[in-house]
Structures are given as C-alpha cells and as structure tokens.
N, C-alpha and C positions, 0 to 999 in steps of 0.2 A: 694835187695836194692831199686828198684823203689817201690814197695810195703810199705817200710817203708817211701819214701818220699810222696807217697798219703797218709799216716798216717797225716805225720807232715803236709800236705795242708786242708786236713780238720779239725784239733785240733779247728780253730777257728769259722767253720762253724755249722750250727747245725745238722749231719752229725749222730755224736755218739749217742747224746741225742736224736734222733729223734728216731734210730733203740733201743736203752735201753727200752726208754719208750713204744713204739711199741709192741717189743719182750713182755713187763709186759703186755700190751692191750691185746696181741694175749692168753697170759700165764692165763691172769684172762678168758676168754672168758669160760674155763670147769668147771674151780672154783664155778665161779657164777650162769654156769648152774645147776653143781649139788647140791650147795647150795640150790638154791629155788624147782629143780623139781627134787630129788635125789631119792624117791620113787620112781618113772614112768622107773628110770633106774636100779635102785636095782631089783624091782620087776620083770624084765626079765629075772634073773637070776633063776627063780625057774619055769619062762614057759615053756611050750613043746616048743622041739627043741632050747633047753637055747647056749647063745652065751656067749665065753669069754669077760671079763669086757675090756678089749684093744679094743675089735671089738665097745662093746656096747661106750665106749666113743670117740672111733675117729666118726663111722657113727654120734653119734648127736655133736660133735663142729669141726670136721675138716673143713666145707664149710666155717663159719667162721672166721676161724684161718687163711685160706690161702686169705680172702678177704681182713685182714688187712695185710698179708703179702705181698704180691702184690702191694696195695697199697705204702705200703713202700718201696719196691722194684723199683717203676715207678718214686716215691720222690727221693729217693737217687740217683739212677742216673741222674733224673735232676739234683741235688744239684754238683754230681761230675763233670759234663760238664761246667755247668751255672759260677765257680769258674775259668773254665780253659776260656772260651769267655768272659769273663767280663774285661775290659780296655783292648784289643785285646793281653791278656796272653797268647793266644795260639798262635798266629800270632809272639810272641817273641820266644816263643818255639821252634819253626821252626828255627828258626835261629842258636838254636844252637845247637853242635855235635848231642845232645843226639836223639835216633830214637821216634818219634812218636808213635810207635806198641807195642814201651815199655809200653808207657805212658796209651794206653788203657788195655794191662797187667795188670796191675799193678792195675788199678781201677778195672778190672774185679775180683781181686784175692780177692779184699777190698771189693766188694758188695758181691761175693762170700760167704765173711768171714764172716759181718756179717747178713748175710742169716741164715748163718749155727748158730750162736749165737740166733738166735731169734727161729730158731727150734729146738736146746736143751733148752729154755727158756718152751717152751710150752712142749717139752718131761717131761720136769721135773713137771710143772705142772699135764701133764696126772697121772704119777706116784704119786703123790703128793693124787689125787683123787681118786686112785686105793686104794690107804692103808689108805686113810681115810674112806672111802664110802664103798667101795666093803669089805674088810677085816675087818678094826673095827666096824664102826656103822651098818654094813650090818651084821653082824650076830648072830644075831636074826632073819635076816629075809633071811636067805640062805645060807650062807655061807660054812654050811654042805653041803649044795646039791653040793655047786659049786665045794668044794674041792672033791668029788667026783667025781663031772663028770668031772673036768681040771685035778685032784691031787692036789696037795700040792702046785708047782707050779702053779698057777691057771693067773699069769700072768707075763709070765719069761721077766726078764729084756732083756734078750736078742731079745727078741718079739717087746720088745720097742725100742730096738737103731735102728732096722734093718725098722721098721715102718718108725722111725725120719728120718731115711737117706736116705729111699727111697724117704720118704716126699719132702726132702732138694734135692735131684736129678731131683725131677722131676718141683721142680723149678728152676732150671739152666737154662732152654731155655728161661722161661720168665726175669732173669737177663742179659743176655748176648743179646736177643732184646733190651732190655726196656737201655741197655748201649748202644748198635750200635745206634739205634733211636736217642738218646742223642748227642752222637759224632757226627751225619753229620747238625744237624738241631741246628743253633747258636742261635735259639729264645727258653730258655727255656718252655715257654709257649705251642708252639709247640710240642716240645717233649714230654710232660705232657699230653697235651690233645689226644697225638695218645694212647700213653700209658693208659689212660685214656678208650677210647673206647676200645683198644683192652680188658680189662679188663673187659670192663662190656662184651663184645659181650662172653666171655670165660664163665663168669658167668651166660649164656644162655645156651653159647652150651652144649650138650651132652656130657661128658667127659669118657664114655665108649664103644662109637664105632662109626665109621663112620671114612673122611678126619677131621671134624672139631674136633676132639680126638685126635689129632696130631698136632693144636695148639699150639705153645708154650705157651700160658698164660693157653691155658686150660688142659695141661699138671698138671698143681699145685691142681687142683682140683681132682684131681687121690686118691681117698681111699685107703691109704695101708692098708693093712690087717696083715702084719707082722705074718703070718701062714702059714705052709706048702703047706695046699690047694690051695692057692692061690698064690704058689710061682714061677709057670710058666709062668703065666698073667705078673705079676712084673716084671720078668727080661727079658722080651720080648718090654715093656713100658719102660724100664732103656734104656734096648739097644738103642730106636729111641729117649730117651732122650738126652741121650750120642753123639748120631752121629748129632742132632740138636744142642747141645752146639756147638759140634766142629765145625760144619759148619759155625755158626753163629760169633763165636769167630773168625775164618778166613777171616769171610765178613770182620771185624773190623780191622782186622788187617790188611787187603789188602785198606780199605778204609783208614787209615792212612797215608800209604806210597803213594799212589794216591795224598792226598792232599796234602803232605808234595814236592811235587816233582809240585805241580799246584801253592806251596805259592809263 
C-alpha cells in the first residue's frame, strides 16, 4: 500500500520520465558503441584466448552504464525527499497515525523498482547487440569459431539475467545511501551534492580490492561476469552487498522514528 501511494506522489513529478529516459541513455550507451566500433569487438572473438561476447560487451559499456545509473539513482532520490520537504509536507506527515519508516519503505521499494527497470532496459540492449553483432553480422568474421569454442549457446540468456541482477544488486547500497542522505538533509541541494562526490570519488576508486571495494557507490561498478569462473568472486560481493543494504535500510528506518518522535 505505501508503495503504491509513492507511486501516485510522484505521477506529477519528473520522477518516471527521468528514470525511462535515463534507462534508453544507459540502453543506447552498447548500441552506439558497437555501431561505430563493432569490429574492434567482433574481432576478439577469433583472438587467442577468445572471450564470450557477454564478457567482450559488458567489460567495454558496463563503466558507462552504471555512470548514468547512479547518476539517476542520486536524482531520484533527491527528487523523492525534495517532494516530501517542500511547504513543510513532512512536518504534516508527522502528524498523522501513519509511521514515518513506512514512508522511507515505500520510497526505497520505488527507487528499488526502478533501478531494476533501467537494468533490464540495458540487459535487453546487451542482448539486442549480441544477436545483431556477434550472431548475424559477425559471421563472416567468426562466428564458426565462437560457436565452437562456447557451442551453440555461445551466449545463454541465462548468463544474462544472472549478469543484470547481480548488476542490479550490487547497486542497492548505492540506492539505499543516496535515499538515507536524502531523508535527513531537507536542502535538496545538499543531498545531491554529497551524492554527487560520493559518485565521482567511486568512479576513482578501485572496485576490485581493497576497504574502498566495499563502497557502496563503488559497489555498482563491480563487472559481472555472469560465468561459472567467476561465480565465487560474485556471491561473496552479493553477500557484503546484501548485508550493506540491510544495514543501511535500517539506518533509515531507525532515522525515521528518531525524527518522528523529535517533531
């Protein structure tokens, strides 16, 4: 129920449109790469030590993908806050029965949601460039070899969904910040600009080892591989994904009830 009432509070804002249009930005970002420089990636398919076409297109647009993700991720829950502090709407909130902890629920489930819409937007994309590129126009220039050295399946869907959702996982810490940030800081501005630097500093750090690999923002910049080999790396990175959501979803929800009990 609250989930569907943060629906109807953003209908009027640009909330939807922002993440539609976003998700197409993030969606064209392989399109266009492999439009102009499709060669450079086909023809790695017939190198020594040749890579599946999943690997060869997430490594060149995932950095990318999750820059404008994020981005929008930092947008939108400004946008969900900035709606509840403006003519002191949250200050009447308070007032009434309904609990506060809901309320950040409920926006959580909605930035959540479409998170996950903007990274089946570019799954579908990757796929989209798989069977244009790699399968049709690529064979002539490999495609024998590939299906030889992958099989037949040479890039199973199921390689892809499990890719997109780890994707979509491992940006949950940076939502569930970039939403706590929002909620306690009543100057949109503010909240934007932390969200802001935290993003760029993520788009520096290291995203394969160290404390700063443990980042929520630079969590998102995490390469799935969506392949066996690399299946133990992933659900070790899911897990401190996982327990960084919850933790963080808990700040929010404990920061809440705090405030609600200080109005």
């Amino acid at each position: 129920m609250t989930l569907f009432l943060e629906i109807r509070k953003q209908r009027r804002t640009g909330f939807f449109p922002a993440f539609v249009l976003g998700g197409a930005a993030g969606a064209a970002i392989p399109v266009a790469n492999m439009a102009f420089r499709s060669r450079i990636y086909t023809d790695r398919l017939t190198a020594a030590g040749a890579e599946s076409p999943l690997k060869i297109l997430v490594d060149a647009n995932w950095q990318m993908m999750v820059m404008v993700n994020l981005l929008l991720v930092v947008s939108g829950a400004c946008i969900l806050y900035h709606t509840e502090f403006a003519d002191n709407a949250f200050r009447k909130l308070c007032t009434l029965p309904e609990r506060e902890w809901k309320s950040f629920l409920g926006k959580w489930l909605l930035l959540a949601a479409v998170s996950f819409l903007m990274t089946a937007m570019e799954g579908a994309a990757l796929e989209f460039c798989r069977g244009y590129w790699f399968t049709g126009r690529a064979a002539a220039d490999g495609a024998e070899y590939m299906e030889a050295v992958f099989g037949a399946g040479a890039f199973p869907h199921m390689d892809l969904v499990r890719s997109m959702m780890y994707g979509w996982l491992m940006m949950l810490p940076a939502v569930t910040v970039s939403l706590l940030i929002s909620s306690v800081c009543r100057n949109m501005w503010i909240s934007l600009g932390i969200g802001v630097v935290c993003f760029a500093f993520a788009s520096m750090a290291p995203a394969d080892s160290g404390v700063p690999a443990l980042f929520p923002y630079t969590l998102a910049f995490r390469i799935p591989q969506g392949e066996a080999a690399g299946m133990a790396a992933e659900m070790t990175t899911a897990a401190a994904a996982t327990a960084e959501t919850a933790v963080f979803l808990a700040a929010g929800i404990l920061a809440g009830k705090i405030r609600r009990r200080m109005a």
